[in-house]
N, C-alpha and C positions, 0 to 999 in steps of 0.2 A: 462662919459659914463652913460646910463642909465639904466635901468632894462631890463632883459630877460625874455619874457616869455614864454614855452614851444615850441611855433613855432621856438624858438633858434632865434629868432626876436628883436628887439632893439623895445622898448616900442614908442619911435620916428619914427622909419621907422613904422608901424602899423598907426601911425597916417596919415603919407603921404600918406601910400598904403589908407585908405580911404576918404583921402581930393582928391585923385586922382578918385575912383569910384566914388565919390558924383560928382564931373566935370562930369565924364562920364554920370551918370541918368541924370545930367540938361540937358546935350549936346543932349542924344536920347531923351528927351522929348520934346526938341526944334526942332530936325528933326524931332518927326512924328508928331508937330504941325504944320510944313510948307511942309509936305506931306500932312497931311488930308488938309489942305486948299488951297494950292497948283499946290499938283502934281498930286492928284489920280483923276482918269476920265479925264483928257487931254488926246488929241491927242498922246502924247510921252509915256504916263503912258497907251493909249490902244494898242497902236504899240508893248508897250512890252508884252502886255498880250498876246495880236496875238503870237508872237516871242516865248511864251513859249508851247503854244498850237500847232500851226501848224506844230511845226518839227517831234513832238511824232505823230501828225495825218498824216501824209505822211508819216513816218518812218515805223506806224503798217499796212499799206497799202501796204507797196511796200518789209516790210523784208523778209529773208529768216525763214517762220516761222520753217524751223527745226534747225533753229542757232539761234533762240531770247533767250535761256538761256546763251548761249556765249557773244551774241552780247551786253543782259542787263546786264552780268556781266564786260564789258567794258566800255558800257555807266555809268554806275555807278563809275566805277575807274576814269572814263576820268572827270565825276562830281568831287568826292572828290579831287582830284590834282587839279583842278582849281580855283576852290574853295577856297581850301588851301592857293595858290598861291595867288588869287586874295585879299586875304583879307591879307597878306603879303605885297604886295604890298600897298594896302590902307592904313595899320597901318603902313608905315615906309614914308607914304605920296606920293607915286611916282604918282598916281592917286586918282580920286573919281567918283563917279556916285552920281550926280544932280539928275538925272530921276530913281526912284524907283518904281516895280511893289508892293513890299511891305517896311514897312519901319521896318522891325526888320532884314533884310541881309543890309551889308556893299557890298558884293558881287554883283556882274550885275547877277541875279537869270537867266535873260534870257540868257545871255553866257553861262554859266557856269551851267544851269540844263537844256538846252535844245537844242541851238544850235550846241554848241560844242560838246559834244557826238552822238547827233544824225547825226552830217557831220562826225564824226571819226568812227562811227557803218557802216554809208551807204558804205564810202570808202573801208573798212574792208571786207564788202559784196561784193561790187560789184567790177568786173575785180582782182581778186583776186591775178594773175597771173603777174598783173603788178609789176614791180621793186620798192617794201616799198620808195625807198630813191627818186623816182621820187612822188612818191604819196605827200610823207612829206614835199618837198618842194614846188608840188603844193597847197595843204594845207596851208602850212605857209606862202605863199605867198598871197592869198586870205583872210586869215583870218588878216594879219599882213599889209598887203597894201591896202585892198578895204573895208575889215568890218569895222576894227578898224575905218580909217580913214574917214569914214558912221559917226559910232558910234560918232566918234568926231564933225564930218560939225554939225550934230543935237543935238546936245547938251547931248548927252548922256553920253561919256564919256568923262572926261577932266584929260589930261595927266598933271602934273605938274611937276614931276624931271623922265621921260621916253621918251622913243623914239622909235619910231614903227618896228625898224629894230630889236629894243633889243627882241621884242614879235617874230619876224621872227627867229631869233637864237635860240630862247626859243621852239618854236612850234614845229622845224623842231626832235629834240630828244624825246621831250614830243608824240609827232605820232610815229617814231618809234616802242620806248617803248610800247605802246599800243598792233601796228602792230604785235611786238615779243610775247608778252603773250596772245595776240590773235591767234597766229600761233605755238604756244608753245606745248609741253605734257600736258600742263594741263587739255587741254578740245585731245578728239577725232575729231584732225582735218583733212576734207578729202583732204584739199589740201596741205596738209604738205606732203614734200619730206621726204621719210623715206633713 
């Protein structure tokens, strides 16, 4: 055995845990070398800039601006959960994203700070009346059969241990959820059944 030091840490694991970060700086410094030379200003790298810009600019066009403190407090939550997720999924390998709009997210910046909430806000808005569990599945359908599999044909996203149906199971609770604290006590909601 070897020595303890205050982190209640074995003097040997301390060393791995940083032979392990030194891999990691090479490894990012070797991605945003074949980003900067690469990836950024291509066609795929302005498609995503498009992708992160125009949801937000159709989105403050078309919302209900006496709901956009609700709405951005949704679009925000629907942010960090994907986010979350996504980079979960990337660290346990099940996917990666090739095509980065910037090179310090492991996360698709454009899913997951723009797309995605801005379709779960609009939805949320508009037809309001409609049945949540019809919404979440057209939802999850769209985003789990026709984005994803976009996202794949052009090289954006590459699946390695997933499968697009598992993102369809995934989506359909994750809307929802959304839907319920969107429609909750929390805010004063006018089309909440009392």
């Amino acid at each position: 055995m070897g020595s303890v030091n205050v982190k209640g840490l074995y003097m040997n694991d301390i060393k791995m845990l940083d032979e392990v970060y030194n891999m990691i700086t090479i490894a990012n410094n070797k991605l945003f070398y074949i980003w900067a030379t690469q990836i950024v200003f291509t066609w795929r790298w302005w498609l995503e800039i498009i992708l992160i810009v125009l949801p937000w600019i159709v989105w403050v066009k078309i919302r209900n601006r006496k709901d956009t403190v609700r709405l951005l407090f949704i679009g925000l939550s629907v942010a960090i959960a994907t986010s979350t997720f996504d980079n979960i999924g990337i660290s346990y390998g099940l996917w990666h994203y090739d095509w980065k709009p910037f090179p310090c997210f492991y996360s698709f910046f454009p899913w997951n700070y723009s797309l995605f909430p801005v379709v779960v806000m609009l939805l949320l808005q508009f037809k309001p009346k409609v049945n949540p569990i019809i919404k979440a599945v057209g939802f999850a359908f769209l985003c789990a059969f026709v984005c994803e599999p976009f996202a794949n044909w052009i090289a954006l996203y590459d699946l390695k241990n997933w499968e697009f149906w598992y993102s369809f199971i995934i989506y359909i609770p994750l809307y929802l959820i959304f839907n319920y604290i969107y429609n909750s006590r929390l805010f004063n909601n006018p089309y909440r059944e009392t």
